[in-house]
Structures are given as C-alpha cells and as structure tokens.
Backbone bond lengths (Angstrom), bond angles and torsions (degrees), N, CA, C in turn:
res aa  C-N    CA-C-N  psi(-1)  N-CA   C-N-CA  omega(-1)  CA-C   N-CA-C  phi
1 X - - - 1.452 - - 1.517 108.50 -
2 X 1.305 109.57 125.20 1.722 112.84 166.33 1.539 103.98 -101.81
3 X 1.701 89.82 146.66 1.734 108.15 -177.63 1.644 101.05 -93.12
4 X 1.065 103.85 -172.98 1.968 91.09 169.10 1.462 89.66 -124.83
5 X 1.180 127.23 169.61 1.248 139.33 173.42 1.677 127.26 -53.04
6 X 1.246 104.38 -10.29 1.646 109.84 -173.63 2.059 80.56 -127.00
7 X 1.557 105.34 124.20 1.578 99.29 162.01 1.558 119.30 -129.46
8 X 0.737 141.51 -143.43 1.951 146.02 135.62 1.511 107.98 -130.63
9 X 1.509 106.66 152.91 1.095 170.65 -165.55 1.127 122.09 -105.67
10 X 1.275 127.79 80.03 1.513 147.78 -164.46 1.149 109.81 -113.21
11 X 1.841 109.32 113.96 1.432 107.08 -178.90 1.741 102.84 -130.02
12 X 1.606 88.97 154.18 1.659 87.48 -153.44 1.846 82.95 -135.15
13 X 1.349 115.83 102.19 1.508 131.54 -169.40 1.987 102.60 -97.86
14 X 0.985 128.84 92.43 0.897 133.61 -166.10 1.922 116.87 -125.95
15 X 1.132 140.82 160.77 1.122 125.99 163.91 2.051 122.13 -86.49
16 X 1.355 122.75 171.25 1.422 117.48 -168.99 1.493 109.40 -93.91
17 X 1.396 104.37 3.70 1.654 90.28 165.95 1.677 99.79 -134.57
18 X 0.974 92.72 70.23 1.705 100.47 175.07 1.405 102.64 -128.52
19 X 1.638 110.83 116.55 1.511 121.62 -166.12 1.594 103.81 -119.79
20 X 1.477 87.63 141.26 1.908 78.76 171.11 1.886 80.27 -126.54
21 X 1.412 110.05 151.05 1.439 133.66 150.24 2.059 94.10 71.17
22 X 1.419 97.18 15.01 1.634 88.91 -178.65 1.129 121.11 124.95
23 X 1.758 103.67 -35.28 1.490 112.81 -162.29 1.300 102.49 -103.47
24 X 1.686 124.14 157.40 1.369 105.10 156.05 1.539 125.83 -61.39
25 X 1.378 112.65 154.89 1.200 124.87 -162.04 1.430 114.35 -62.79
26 X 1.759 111.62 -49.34 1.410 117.30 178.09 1.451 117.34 -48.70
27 X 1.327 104.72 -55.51 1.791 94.35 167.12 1.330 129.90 -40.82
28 X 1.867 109.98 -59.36 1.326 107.73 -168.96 1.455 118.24 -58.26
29 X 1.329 107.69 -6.73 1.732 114.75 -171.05 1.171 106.37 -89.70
30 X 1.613 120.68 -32.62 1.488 145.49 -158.05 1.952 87.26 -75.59
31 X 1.218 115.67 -41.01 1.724 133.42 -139.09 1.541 91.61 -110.95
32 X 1.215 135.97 -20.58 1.467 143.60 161.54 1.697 113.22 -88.95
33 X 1.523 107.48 -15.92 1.453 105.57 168.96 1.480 121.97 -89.78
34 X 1.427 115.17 -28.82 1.035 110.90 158.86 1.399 126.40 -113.19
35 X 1.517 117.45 43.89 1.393 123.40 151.17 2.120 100.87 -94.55
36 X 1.330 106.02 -29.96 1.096 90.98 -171.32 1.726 103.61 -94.44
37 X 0.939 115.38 34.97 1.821 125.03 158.03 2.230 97.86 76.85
38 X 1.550 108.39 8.65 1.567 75.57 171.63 1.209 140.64 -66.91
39 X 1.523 135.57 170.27 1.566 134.65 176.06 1.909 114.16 -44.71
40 X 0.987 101.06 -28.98 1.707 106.40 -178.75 1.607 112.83 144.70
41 X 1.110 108.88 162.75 1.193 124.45 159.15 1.363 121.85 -148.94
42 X 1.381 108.09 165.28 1.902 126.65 -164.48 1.614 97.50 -129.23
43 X 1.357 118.92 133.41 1.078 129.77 157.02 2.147 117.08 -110.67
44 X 1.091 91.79 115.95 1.835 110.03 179.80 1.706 99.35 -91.42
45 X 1.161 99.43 125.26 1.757 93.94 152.19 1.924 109.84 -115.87
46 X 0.934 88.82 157.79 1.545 109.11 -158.05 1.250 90.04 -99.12
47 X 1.410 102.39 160.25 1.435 107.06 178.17 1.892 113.55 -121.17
48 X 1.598 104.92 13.05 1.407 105.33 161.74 1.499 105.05 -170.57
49 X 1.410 117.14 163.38 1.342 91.00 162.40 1.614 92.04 167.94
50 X 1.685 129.44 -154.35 1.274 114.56 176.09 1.649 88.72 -175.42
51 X 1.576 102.79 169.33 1.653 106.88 -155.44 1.892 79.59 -139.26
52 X 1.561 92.23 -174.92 1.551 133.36 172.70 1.464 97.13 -24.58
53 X 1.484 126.97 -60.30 1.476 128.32 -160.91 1.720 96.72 -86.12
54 X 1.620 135.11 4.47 1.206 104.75 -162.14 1.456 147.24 45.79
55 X 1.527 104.27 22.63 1.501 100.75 155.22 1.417 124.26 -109.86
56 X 1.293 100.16 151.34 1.699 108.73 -150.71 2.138 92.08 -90.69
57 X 1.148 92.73 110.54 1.471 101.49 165.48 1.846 112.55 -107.03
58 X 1.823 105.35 132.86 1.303 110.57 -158.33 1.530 113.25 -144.55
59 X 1.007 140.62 140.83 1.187 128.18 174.49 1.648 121.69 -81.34
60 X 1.621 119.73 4.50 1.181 126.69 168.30 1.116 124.30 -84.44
61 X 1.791 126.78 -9.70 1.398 144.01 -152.27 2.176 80.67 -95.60
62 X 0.878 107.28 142.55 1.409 103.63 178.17 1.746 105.16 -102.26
63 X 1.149 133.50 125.75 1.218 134.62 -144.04 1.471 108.58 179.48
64 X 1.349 122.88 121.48 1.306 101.86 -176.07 1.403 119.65 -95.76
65 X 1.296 118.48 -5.16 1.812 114.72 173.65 1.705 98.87 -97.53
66 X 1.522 140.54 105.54 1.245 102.02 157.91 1.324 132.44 -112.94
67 X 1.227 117.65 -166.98 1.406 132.35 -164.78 1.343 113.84 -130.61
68 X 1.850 120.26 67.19 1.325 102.33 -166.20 1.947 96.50 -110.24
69 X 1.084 93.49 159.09 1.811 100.50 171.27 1.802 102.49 -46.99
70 X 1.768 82.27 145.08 1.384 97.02 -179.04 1.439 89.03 -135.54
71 X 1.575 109.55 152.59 1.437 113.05 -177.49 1.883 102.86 -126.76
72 X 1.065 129.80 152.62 1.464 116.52 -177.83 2.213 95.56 -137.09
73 X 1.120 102.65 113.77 1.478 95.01 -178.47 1.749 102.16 -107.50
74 X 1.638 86.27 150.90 1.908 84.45 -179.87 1.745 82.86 -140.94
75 X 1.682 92.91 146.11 1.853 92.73 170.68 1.793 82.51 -127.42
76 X 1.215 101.45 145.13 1.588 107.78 165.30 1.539 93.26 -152.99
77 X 1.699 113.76 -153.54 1.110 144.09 174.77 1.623 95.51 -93.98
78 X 1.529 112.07 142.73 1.665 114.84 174.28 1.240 115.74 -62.34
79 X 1.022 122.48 -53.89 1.570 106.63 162.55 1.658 138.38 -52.08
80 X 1.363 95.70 -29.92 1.698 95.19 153.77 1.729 138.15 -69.21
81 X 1.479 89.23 -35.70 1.446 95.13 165.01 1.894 124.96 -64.86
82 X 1.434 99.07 -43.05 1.567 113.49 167.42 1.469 96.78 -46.46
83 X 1.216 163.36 -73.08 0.928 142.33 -167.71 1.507 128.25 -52.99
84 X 1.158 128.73 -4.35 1.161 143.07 -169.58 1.384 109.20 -95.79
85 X 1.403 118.89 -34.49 1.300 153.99 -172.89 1.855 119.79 -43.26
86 X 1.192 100.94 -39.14 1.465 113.66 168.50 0.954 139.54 -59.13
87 X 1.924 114.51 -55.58 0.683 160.75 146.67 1.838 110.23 -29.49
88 X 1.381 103.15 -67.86 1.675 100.15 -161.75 2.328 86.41 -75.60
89 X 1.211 105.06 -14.22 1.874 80.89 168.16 1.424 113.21 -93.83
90 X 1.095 103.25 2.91 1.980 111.91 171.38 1.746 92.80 -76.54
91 X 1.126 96.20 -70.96 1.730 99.80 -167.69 1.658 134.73 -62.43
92 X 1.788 105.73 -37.46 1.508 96.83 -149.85 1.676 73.72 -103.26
93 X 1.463 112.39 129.89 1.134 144.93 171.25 1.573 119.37 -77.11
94 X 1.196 107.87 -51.84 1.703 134.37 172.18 1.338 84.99 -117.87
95 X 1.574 97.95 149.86 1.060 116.26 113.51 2.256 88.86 145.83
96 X 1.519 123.15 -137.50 1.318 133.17 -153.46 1.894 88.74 -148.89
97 X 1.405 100.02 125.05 1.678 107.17 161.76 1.497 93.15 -120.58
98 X 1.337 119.55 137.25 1.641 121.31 135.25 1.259 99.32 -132.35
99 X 1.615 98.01 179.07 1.318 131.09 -169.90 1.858 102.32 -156.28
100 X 1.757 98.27 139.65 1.306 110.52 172.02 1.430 137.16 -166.14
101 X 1.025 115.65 139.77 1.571 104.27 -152.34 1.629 117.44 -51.36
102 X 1.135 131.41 135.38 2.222 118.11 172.54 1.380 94.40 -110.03
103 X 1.510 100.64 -174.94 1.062 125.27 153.80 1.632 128.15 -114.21
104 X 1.568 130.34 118.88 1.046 119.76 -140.78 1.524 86.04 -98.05
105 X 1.578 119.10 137.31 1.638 123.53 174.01 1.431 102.11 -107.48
106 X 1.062 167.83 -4.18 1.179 161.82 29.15 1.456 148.99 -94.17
107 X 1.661 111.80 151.59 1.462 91.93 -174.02 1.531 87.67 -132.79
108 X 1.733 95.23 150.58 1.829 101.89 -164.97 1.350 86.73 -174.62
109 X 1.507 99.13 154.08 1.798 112.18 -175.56 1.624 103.30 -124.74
110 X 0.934 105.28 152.14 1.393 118.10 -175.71 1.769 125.83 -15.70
111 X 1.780 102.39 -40.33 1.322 98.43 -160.37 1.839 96.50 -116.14
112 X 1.328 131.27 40.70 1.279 143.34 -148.38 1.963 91.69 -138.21
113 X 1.705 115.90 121.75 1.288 103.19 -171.29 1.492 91.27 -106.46
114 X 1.559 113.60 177.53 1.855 127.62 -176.44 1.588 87.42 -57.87
C-alpha cells in the first residue's frame, strides 16, 4: 500500500480498561482498523495522565487493577480514516478523538523496494 504525501493522524485517547463487547477496547478498535484495510495502527499506554473528569490515573499509585491512559494512533488517507469513524462513536464511551493532517516521509514494509 502507498500513502500519498499529505495523510491524517488519528488519535484515539481512551482509558486501559475500557471494554466494548467484552474485550478491551484498544484492541477491538486496533481489529476494526485492520478489518477495514487501514495502513496500521500503534497503541501506547501512558504511564500517567488525566481526562474530562480530572482524575489523575498513574502508574506510581500502587493499586492492583489499573487504569492508565491508552493512546491508539492510525495514519491513513482521509477517506480511509472516515470509515473508521462510526464505529469509534459506537464504541468509545469516554474518552478524546482527534484527527490531523501529517506529512507522510515514508511508509514501507520489509519486502517493498525504493
């Protein structure tokens, strides 16, 4: 798959125990991005941070279930991401979506030559 040089930047700010249908959430979003053919996505969890309600979730609080920020990034073409779009207002209950235009410097997989 080639990107074109101008893409977006889809960020999906969510917490790590936020489940839709059972599963955690980051996956099912991760597993709906590439059923619908995008370039990829990365999920980061954070190790502190705080949302809409202002509570500070951290990995220093000693606690044995936690709840730290999870981030899920997707770069595609805008119209690829629009498809995704439904879906993440079906699911993410809590949490922060943006989107923003990049610039793509390249994306290529192992067996793909210049």
């Amino acid at each position: 798959m080639k990107l074109p040089e101008e893409g977006v930047l889809l960020r999906i700010f969510i917490g790590e125990r936020d489940k839709y249908k059972g599963k955690p959430l980051y996956e099912q979003i991760v597993k709906r991005a590439r059923e619908l053919g995008l370039a990829g996505a990365t999920v980061v969890r954070g190790i502190m941070g705080f949302g809409a309600e202002s509570r500070v979730h951290s990995a220093k609080m000693l606690r044995l279930s936690e709840d730290l920020p999870v981030i899920i990034e997707i770069v595609d073409k805008s119209e690829r991401i629009d498809l995704l779009l439904p879906f993440l207002d079906e699911v993410v209950q809590e949490g922060l979506i943006t989107m923003e235009k990049v610039k793509v410097i390249k994306y290529r997989h192992s067996k793909q030559t210049e």
